[in-house]
C-alpha positions as CSV (number, residue, x, y, z in Angstrom):
1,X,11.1,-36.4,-23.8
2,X,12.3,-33.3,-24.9
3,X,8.6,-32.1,-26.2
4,X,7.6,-32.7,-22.8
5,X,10.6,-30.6,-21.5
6,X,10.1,-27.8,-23.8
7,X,6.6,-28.0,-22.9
8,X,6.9,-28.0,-18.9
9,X,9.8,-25.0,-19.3
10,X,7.5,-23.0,-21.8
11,X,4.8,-23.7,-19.4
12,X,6.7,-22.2,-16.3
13,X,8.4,-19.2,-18.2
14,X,4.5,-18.1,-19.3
15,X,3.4,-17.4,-15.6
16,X,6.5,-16.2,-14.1
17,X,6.5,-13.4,-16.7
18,X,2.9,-13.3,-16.2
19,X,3.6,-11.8,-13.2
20,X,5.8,-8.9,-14.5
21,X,3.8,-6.2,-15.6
22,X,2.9,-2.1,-15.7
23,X,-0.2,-2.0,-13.9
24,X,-1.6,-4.5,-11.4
25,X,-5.0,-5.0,-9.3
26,X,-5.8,-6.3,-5.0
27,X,-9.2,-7.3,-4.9
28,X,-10.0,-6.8,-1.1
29,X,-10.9,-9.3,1.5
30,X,-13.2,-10.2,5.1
31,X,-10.8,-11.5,7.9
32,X,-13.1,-13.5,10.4
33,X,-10.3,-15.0,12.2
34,X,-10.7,-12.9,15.7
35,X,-6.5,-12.6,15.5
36,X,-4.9,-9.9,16.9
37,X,-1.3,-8.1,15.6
38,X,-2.7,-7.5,11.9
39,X,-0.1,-7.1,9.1
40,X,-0.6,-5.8,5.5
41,X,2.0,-4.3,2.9
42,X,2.7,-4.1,-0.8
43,X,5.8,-5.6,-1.6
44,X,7.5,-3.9,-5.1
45,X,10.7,-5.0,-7.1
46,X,11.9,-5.2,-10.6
47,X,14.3,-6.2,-13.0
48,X,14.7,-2.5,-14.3
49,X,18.4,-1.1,-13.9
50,X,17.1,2.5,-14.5
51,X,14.4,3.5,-11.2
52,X,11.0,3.0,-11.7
53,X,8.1,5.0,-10.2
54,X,5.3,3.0,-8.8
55,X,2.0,4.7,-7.6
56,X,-0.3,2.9,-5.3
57,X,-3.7,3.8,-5.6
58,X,-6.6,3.1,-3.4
59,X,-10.3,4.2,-4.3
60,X,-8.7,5.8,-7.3
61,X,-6.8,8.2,-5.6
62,X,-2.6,7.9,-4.6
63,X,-2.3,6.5,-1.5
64,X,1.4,6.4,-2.0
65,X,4.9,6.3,-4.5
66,X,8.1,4.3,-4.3
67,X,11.0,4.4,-6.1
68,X,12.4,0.5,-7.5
69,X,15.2,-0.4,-9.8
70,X,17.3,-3.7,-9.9
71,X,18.4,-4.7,-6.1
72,X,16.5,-1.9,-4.8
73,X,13.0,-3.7,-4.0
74,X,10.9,-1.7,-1.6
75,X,7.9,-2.0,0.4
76,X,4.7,0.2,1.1
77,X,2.2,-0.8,4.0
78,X,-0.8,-0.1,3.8
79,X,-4.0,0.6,6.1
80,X,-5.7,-2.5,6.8
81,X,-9.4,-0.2,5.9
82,X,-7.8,-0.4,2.3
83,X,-7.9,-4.1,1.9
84,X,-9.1,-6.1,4.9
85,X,-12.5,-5.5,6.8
86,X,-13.9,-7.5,9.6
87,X,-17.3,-5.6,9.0
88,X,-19.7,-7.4,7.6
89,X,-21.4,-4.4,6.8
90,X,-18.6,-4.2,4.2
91,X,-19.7,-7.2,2.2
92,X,-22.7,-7.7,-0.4
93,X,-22.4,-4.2,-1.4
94,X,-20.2,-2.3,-3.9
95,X,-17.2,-0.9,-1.3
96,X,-14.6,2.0,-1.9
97,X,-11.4,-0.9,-1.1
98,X,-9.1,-2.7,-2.8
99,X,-5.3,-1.3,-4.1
100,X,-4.4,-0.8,-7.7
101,X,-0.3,0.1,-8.3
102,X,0.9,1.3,-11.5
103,X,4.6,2.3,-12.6
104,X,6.2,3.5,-15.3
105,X,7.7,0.7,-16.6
106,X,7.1,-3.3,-15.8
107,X,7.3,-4.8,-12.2
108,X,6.6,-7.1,-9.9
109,X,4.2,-7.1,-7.2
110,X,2.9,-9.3,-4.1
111,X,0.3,-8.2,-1.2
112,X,1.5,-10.0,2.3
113,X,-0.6,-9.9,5.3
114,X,-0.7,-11.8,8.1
115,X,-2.6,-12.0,12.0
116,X,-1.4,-13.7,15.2
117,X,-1.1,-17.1,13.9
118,X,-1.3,-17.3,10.2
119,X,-0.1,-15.6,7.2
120,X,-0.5,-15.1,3.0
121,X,0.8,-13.8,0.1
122,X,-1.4,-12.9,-2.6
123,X,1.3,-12.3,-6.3
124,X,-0.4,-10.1,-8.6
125,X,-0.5,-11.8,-12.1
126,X,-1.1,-7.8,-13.4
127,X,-2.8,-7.7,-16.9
128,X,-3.0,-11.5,-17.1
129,X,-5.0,-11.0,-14.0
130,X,-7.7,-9.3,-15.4
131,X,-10.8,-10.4,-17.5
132,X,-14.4,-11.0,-17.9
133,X,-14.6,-14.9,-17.1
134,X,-13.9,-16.8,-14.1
135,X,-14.5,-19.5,-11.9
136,X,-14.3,-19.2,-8.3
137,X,-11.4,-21.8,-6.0
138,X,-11.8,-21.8,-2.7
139,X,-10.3,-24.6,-0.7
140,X,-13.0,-26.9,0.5
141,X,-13.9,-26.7,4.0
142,X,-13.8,-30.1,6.1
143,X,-14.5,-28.1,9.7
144,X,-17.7,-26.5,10.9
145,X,-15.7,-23.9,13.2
146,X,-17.2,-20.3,13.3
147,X,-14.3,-18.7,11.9
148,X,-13.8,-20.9,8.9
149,X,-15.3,-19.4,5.8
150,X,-14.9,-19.0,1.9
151,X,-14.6,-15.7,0.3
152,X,-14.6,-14.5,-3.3
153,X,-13.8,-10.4,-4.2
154,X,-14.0,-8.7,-7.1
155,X,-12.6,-5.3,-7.8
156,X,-13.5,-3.5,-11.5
157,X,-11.1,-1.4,-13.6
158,X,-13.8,0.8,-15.0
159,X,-16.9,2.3,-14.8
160,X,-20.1,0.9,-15.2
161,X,-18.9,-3.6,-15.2
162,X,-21.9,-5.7,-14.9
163,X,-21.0,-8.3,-13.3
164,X,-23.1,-11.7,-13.2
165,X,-22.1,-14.6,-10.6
166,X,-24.0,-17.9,-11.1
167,X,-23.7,-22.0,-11.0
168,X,-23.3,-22.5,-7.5
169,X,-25.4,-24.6,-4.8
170,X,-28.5,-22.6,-4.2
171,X,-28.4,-24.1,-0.8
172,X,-25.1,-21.9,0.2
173,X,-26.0,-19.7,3.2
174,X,-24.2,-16.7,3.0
175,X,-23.1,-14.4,5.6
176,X,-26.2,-11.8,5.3
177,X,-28.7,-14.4,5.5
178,X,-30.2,-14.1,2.3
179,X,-31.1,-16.7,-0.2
180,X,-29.5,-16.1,-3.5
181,X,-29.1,-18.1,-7.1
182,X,-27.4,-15.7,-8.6
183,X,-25.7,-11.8,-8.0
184,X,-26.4,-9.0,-10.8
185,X,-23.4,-6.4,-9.6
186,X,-22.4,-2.8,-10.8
187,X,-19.4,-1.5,-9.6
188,X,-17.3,1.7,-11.0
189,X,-13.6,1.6,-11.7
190,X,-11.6,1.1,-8.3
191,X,-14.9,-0.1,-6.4
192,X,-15.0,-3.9,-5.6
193,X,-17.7,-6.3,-4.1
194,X,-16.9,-9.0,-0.8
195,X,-18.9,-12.4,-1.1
196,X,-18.6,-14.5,2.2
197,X,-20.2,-17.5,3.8
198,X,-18.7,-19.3,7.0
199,X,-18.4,-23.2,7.8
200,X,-21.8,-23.5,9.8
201,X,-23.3,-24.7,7.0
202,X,-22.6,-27.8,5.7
203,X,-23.7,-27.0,2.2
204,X,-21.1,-23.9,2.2
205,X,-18.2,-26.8,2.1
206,X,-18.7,-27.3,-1.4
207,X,-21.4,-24.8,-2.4
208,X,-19.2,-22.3,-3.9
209,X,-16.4,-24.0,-5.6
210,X,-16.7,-23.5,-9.1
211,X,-19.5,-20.1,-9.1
212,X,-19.2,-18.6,-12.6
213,X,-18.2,-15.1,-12.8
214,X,-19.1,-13.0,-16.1
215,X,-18.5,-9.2,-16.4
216,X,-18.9,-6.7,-19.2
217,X,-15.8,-5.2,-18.7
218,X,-12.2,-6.2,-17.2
219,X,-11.8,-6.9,-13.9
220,X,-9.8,-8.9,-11.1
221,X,-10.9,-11.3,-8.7
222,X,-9.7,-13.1,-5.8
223,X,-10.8,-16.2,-4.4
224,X,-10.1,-18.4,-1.2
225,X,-10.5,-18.5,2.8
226,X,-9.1,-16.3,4.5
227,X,-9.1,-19.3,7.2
228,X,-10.0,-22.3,5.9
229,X,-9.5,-25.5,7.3
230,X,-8.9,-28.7,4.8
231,X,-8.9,-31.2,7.9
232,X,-11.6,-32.9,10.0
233,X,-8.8,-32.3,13.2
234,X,-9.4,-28.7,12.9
235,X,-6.5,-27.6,11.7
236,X,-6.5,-24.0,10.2
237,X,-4.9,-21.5,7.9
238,X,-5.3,-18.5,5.4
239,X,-5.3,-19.4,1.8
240,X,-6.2,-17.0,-0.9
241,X,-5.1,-16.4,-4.4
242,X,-5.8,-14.1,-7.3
243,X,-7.4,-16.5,-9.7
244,X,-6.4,-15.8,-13.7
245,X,-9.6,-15.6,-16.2
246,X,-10.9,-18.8,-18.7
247,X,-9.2,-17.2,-21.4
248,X,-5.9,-18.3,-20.1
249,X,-6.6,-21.4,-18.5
250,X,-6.1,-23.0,-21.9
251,X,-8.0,-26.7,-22.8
């Protein structure tokens, strides 16, 4: 019983620290909900008595600084452009978005957004975050409504990452119509990718759970709907996360 204890407590003090780091990665995302009153902001804090500088960085260039220290958490918001499109001309393409903060010494960091009726918060897992293998978690989708969908992003941290995506249902329809068993990506340091398919399509439900994700170099990926819906009723609601690579998903 105390192995077990040890285990669970040695288990939980790995990721919360996980968490805590110098640099940290936003991979962006496609909001197809049709809400109104959108919300997005960078949320900093740290355990750091002595302030810390953090710089917020968008298409590699500063988009913004703040100040934290112990009890002094702050917040930056950010344009929606930076990390949220509706375009779908946005997706399937290598795109100038996603946010990448870095401060001087270790902190914490969550992206919280929201729309009329629903709402997420995306932690940064910072270095731990980053790698070359992964496999992709969205939520499975039990409701064919438009506006339903599964997403997967993927932002690179330097130049030149070949990225490969395979091992998921060649029958997934995605949002630009064209048939695909695999992706072959390049992307340069600070670009990212948008993959996206909605809930028409029976075979999108399942189809993408579980896509393999290989890249030359580091980078950091998140997966998930940004309005899924895990119930035959209809019932809806955003649900991503930024998904840690193989090498730390342990046996």
């Amino acid at each position: 019983m105390k192995k077990l204890l040890l285990f669970i407590f040695a288990f939980i003090s790995f990721f919360s620290y996980a968490q805590l780091d110098r640099e940290h990665w936003f991979a962006p995302m496609i909001d197809r909900s049709g809400q109104t009153n959108p919300y997005q902001s960078i949320y900093l804090s740290t355990n750091e008595t002595t302030p810390v500088k953090v710089d917020i960085y968008s298409n590699n260039a500063i988009i913004g600084t703040r100040t934290i220290s112990k009890g002094n958490p702050q917040k930056f918001p950010i344009l929606r452009s930076y990390i949220i499109t509706t375009s779908t001309l946005q997706l399937f393409k290598p795109v100038a978005m996603g946010i990448y903060v870095k401060g001087e010494k270790p902190f914490f960091t969550s992206l919280r957004f929201s729309v009329n009726q629903h709402a997420e918060i995306v932690t940064s897992k910072g270095t731990a975050g980053i790698g070359t293998e992964f496999y992709t978690t969205p939520a499975p989708i039990e409701s064919s409504l438009g506006n339903v969908n599964f997403m997967t992003s993927i932002m690179a941290t330097e130049d030149n990452t070949q990225i490969t995506i395979n091992n998921f249902n060649p029958g997934v329809q995605f949002s630009d119509g064209i048939a695909r068993t695999s992706f072959n990506i390049t992307l340069q340091k600070g670009q990212s990718y948008i993959i996206n398919g909605t809930s028409n399509f029976s075979q999108n439900w399942l189809g993408f759970i579980g896509a393999k994700i290989t890249a030359t170099k580091d980078i950091a990926v998140n997966t998930g709907n940004y309005l899924g819906s895990i119930s035959s009723e209809g019932f809806q609601d955003a649900g991503m996360v930024q998904i840690v690579p193989t090498a730390l998903l342990g046996d």
